[in-house]
N, CA, C and O atoms as a printed pandas DataFrame, in Angstrom:
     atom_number atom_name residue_name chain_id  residue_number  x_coord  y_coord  z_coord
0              1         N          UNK        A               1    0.849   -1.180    0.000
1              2        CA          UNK        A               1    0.000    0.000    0.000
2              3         C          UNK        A               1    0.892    1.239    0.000
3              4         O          UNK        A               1    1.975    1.372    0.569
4              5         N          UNK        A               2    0.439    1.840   -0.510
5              6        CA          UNK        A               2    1.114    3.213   -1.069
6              7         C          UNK        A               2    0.790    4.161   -0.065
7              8         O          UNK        A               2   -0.420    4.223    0.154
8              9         N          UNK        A               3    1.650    5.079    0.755
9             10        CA          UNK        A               3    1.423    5.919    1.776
10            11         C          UNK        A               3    2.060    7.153    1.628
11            12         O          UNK        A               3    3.289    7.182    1.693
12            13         N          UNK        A               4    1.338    8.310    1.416
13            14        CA          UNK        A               4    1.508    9.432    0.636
14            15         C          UNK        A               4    1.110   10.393    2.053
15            16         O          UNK        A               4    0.240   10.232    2.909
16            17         N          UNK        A               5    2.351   11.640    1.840
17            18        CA          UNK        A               5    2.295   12.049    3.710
18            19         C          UNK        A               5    1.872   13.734    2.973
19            20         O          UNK        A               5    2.399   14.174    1.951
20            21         N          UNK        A               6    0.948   14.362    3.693
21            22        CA          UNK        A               6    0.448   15.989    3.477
22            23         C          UNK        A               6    1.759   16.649    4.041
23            24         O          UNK        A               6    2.383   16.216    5.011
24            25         N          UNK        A               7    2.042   17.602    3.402
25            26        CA          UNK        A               7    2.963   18.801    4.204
26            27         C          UNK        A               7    2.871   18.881    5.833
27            28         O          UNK        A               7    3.781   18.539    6.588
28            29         N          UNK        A               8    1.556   19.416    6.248
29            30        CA          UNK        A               8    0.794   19.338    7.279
30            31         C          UNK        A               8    1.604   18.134    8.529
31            32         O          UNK        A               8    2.323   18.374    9.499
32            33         N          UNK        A               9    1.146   16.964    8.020
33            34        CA          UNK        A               9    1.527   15.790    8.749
34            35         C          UNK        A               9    2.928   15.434    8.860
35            36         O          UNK        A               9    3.292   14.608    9.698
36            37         N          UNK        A              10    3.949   16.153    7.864
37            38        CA          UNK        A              10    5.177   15.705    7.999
38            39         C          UNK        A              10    5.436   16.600    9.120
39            40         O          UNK        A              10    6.137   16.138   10.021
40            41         N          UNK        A              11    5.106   17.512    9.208
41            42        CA          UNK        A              11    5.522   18.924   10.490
42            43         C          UNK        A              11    5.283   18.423   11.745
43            44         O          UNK        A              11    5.881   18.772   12.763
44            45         N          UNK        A              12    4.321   17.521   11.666
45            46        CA          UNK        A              12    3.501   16.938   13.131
46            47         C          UNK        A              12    4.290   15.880   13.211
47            48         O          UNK        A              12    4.960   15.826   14.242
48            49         N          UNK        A              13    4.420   15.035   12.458
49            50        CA          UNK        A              13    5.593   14.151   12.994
50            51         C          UNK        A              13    6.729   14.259   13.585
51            52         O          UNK        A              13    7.171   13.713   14.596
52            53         N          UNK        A              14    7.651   15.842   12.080
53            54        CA          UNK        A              14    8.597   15.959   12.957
54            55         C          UNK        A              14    8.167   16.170   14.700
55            56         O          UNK        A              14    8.722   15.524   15.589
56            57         N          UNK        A              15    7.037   17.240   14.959
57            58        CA          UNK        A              15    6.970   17.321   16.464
58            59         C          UNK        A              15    7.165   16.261   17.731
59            60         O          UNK        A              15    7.847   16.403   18.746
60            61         N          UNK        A              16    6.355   15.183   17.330
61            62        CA          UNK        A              16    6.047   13.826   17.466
62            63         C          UNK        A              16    7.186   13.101   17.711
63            64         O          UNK        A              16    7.126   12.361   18.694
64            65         N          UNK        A              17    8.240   13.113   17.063
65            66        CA          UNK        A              17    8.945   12.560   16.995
66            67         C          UNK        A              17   10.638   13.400   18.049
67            68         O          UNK        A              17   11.786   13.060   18.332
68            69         N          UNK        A              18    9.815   14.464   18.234
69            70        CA          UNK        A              18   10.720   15.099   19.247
70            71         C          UNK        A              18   10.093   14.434   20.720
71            72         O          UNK        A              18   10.753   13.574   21.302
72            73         N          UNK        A              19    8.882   14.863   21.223
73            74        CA          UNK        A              19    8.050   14.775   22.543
74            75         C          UNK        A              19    8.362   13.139   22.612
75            76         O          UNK        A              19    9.021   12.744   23.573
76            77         N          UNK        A              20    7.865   12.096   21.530
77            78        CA          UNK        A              20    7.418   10.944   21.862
78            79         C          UNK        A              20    8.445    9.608   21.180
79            80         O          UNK        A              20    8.289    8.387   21.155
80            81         N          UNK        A              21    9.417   10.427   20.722
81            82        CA          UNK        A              21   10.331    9.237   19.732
82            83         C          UNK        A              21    9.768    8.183   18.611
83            84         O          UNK        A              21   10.320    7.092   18.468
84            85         N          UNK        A              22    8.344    8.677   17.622
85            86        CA          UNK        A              22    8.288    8.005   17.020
86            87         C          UNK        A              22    8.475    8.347   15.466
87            88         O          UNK        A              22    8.634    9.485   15.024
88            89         N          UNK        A              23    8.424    7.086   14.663
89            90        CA          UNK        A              23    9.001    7.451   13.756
90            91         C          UNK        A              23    8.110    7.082   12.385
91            92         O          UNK        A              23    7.102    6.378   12.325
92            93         N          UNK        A              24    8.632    7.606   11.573
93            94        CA          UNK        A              24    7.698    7.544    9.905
94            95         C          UNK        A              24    7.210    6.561    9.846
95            96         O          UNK        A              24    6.000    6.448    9.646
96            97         N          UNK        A              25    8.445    5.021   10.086
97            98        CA          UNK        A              25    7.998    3.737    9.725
98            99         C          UNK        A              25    6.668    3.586   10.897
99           100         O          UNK        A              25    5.520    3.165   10.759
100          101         N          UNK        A              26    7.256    4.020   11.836
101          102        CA          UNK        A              26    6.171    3.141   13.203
102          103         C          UNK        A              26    4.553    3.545   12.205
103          104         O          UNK        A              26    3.678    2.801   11.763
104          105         N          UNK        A              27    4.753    5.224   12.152
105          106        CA          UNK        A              27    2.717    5.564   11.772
106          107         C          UNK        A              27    2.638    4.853   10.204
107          108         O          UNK        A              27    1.716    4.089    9.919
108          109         N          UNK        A              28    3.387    5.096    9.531
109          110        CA          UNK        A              28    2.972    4.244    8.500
110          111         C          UNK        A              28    2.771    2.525    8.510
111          112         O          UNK        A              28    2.240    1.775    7.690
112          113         N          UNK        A              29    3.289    2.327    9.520
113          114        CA          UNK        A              29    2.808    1.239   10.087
114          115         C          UNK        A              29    1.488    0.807   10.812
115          116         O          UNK        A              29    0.774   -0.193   10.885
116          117         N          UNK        A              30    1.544    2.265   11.382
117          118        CA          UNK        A              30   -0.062    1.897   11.764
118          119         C          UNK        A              30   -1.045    2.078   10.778
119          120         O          UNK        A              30   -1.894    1.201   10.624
120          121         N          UNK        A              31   -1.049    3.440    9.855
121          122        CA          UNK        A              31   -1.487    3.683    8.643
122          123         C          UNK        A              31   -1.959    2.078    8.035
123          124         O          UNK        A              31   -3.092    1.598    8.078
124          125         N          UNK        A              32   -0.954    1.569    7.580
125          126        CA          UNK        A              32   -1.460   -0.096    7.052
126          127         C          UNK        A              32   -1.738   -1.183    8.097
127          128         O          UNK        A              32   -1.738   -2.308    7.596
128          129         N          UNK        A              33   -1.907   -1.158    9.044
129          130        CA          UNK        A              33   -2.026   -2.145    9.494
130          131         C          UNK        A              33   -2.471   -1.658   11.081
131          132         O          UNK        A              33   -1.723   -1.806   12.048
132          133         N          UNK        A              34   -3.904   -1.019   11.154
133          134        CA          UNK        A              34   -3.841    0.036   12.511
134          135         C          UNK        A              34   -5.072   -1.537   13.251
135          136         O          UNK        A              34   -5.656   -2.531   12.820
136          137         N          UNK        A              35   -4.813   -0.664   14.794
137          138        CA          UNK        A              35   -5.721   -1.700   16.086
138          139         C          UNK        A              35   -7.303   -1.552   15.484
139          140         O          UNK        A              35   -8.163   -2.393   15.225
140          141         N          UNK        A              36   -7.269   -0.237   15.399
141          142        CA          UNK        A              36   -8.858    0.171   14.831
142          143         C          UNK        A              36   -9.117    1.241   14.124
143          144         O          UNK        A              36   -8.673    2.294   14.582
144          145         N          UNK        A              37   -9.975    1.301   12.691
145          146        CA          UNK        A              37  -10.337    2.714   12.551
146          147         C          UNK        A              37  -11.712    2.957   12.725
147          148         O          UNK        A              37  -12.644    2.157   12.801
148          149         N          UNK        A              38  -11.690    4.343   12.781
149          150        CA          UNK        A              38  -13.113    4.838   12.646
150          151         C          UNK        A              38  -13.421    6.278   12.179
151          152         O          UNK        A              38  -12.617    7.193   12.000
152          153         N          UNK        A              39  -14.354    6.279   12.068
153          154        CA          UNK        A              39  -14.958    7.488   11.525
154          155         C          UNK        A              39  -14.534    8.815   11.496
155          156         O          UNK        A              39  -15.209    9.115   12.481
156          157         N          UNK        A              40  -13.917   10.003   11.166
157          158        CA          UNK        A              40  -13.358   11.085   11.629
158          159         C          UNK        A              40  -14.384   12.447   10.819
159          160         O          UNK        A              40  -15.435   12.351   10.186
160          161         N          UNK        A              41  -13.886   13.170   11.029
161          162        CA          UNK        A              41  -14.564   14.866   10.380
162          163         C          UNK        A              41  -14.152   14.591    8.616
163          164         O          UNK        A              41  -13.205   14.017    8.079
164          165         N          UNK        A              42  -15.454   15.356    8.037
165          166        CA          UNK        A              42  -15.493   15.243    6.734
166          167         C          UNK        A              42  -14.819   14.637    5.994
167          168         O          UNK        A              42  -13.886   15.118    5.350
168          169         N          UNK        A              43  -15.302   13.130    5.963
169          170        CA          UNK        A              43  -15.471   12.381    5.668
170          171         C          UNK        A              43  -13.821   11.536    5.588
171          172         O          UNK        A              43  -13.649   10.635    4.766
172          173         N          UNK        A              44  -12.377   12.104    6.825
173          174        CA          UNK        A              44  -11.641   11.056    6.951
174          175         C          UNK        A              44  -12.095    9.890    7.937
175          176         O          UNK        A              44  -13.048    9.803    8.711
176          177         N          UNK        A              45  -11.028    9.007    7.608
177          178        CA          UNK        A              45  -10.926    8.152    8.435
178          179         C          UNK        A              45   -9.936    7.934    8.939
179          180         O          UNK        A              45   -8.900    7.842    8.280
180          181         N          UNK        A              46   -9.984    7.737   10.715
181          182        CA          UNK        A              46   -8.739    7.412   11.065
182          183         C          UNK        A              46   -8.349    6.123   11.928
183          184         O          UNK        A              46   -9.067    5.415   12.634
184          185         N          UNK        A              47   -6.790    6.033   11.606
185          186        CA          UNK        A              47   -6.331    5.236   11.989
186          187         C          UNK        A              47   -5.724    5.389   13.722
187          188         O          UNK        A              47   -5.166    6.241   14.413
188          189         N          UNK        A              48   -6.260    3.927   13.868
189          190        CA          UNK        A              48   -5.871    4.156   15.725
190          191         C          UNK        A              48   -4.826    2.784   15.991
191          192         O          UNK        A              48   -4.936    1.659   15.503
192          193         N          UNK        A              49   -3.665    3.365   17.047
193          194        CA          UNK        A              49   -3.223    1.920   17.612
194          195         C          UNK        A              49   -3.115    2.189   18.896
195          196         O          UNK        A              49   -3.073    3.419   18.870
196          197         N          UNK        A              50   -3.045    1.891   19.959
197          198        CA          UNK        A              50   -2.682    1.972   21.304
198          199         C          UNK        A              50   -1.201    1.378   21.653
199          200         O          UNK        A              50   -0.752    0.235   21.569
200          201         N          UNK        A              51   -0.546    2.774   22.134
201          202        CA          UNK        A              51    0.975    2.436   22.369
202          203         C          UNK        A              51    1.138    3.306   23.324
203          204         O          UNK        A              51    0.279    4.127   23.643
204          205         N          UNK        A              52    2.464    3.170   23.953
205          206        CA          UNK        A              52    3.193    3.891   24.906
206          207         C          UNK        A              52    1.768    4.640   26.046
207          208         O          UNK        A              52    1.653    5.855   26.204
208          209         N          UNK        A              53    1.096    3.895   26.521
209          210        CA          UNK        A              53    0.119    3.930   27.586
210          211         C          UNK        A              53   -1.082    5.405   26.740
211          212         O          UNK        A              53   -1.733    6.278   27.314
212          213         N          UNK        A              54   -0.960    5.163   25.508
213          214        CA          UNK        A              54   -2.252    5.802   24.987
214          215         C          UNK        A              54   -2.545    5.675   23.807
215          216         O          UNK        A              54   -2.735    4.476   23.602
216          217         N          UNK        A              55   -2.717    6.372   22.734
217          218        CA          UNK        A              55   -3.431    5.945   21.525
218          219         C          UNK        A              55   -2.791    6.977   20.488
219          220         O          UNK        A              55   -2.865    8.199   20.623
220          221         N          UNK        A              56   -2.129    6.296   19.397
221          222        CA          UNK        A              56   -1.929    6.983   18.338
222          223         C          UNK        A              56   -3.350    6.968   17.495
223          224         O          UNK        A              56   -4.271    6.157   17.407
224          225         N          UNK        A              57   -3.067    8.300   16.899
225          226        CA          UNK        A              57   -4.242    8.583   15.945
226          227         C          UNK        A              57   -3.969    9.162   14.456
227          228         O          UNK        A              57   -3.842   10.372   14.272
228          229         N          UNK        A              58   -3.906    8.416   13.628
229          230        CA          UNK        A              58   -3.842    9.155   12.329
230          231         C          UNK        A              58   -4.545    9.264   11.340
231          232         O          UNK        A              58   -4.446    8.345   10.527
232          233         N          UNK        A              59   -5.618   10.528   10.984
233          234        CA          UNK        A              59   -6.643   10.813   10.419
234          235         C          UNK        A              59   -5.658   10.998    8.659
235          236         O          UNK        A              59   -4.670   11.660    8.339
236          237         N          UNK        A              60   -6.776    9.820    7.718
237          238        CA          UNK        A              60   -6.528    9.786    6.494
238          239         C          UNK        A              60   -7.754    9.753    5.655
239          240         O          UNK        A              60   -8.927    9.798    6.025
240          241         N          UNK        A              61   -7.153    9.647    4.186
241          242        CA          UNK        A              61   -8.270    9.193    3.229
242          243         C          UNK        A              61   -7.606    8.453    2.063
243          244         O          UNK        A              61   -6.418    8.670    1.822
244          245         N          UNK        A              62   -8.132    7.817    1.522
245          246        CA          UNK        A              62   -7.769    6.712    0.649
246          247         C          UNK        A              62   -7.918    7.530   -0.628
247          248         O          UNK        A              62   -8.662    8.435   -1.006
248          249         N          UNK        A              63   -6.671    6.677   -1.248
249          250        CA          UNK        A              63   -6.454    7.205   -2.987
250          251         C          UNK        A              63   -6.416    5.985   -3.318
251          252         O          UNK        A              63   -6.162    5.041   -2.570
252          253         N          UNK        A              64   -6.733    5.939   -4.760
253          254        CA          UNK        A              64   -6.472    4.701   -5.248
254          255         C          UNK        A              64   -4.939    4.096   -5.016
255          256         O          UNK        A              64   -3.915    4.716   -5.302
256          257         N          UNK        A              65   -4.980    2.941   -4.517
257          258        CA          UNK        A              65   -3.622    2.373   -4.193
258          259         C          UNK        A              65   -2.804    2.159   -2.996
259          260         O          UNK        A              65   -1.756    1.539   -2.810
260          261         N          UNK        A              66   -3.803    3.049   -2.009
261          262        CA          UNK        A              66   -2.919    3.689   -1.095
262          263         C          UNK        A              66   -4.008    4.728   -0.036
263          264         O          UNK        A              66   -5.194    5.053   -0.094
264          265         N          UNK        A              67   -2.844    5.011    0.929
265          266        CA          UNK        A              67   -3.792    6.200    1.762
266          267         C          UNK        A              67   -3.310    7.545    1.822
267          268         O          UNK        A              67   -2.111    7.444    1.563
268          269         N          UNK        A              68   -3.555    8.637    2.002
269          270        CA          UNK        A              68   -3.176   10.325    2.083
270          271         C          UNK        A              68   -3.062   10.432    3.648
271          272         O          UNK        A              68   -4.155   10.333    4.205
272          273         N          UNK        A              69   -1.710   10.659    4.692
273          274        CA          UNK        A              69   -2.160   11.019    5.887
274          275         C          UNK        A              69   -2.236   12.157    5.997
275          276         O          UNK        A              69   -1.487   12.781    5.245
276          277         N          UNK        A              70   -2.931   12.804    6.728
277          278        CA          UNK        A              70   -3.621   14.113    6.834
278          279         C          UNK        A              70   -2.862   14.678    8.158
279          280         O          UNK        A              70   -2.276   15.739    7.942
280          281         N          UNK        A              71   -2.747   14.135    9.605
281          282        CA          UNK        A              71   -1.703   14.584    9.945
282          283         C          UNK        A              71   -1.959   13.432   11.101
283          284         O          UNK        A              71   -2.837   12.577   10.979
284          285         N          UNK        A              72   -0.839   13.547   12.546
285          286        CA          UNK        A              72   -0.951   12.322   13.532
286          287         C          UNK        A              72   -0.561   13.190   14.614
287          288         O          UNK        A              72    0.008   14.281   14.661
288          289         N          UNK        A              73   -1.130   12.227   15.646
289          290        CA          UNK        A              73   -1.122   12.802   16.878
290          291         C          UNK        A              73   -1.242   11.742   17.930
291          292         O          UNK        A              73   -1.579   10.602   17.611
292          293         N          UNK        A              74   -0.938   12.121   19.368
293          294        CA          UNK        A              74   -1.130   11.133   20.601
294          295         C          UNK        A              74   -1.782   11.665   21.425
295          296         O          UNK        A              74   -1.874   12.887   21.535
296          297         N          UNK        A              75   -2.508   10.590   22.355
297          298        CA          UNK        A              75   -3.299   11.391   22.984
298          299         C          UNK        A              75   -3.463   10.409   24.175
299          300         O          UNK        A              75   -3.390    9.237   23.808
300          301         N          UNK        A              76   -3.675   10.587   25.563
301          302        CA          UNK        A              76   -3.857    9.506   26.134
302          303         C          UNK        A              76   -5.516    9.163   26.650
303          304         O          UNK        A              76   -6.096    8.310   27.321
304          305         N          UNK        A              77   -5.821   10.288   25.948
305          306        CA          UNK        A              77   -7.803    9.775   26.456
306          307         C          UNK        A              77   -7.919    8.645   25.518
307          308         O          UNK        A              77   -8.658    8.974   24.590
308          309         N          UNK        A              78   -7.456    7.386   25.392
309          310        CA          UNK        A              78   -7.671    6.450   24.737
310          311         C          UNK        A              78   -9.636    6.063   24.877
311          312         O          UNK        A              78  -10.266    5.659   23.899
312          313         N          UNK        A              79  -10.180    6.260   26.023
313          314        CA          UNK        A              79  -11.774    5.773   26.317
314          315         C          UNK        A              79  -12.264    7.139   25.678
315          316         O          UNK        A              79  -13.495    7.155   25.651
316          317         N          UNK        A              80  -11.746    8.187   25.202
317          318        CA          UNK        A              80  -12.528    9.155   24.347
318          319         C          UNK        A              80  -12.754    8.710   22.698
319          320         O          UNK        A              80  -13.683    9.210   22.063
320          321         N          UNK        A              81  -12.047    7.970   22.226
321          322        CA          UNK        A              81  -11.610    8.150   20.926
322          323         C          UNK        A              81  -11.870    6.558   20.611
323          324         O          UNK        A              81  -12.415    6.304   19.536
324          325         N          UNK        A              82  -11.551    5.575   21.394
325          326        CA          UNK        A              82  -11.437    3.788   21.328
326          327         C          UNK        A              82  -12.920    3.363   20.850
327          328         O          UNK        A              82  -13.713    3.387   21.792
328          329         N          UNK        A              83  -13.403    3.036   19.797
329          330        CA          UNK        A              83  -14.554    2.156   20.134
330          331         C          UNK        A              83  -14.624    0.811   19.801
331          332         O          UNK        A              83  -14.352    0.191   18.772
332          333         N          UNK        A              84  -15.228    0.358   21.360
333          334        CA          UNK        A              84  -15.826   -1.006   21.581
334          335         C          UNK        A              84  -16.519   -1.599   20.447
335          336         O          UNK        A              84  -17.034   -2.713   20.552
């Protein structure tokens, strides 16, 4: 799967990757292969995994072939965002 990163989201990573040590491969990893997605604002979808005692989140949308990430973030209200 083809994983195509917004301007936007590369900036947030770099951040991300200062605060929390993660890295391109890890979210594009979750990107293909996430714990759960669901539903997000006009009409993305995002990708969720639960790590480092909370929940990565990376809101995308699909292109043919592949996905667009839109940008990523952590958060530890994992029971805000998780659904059962």
């Amino acid at each position: 799967m083809n994983v195509v990163w917004t301007d936007h989201a590369q900036r947030r990573l770099a951040e991300w990757s200062r605060r929390r040590e993660i890295t391109r491969e890890a979210i594009e990893a979750i990107v293909r292969s996430p714990d759960q997605v669901v539903a997000g604002h006009a009409g993305l979808q995002v990708a969720q995994s639960k790590m480092e005692n909370g929940l990565w989140r990376v809101p995308f949308f699909d292109l043919e072939g592949g996905r667009k990430i839109v940008t990523v973030y952590w958060t530890s209200r994992i029971n805000r965002y998780w659904e059962e």
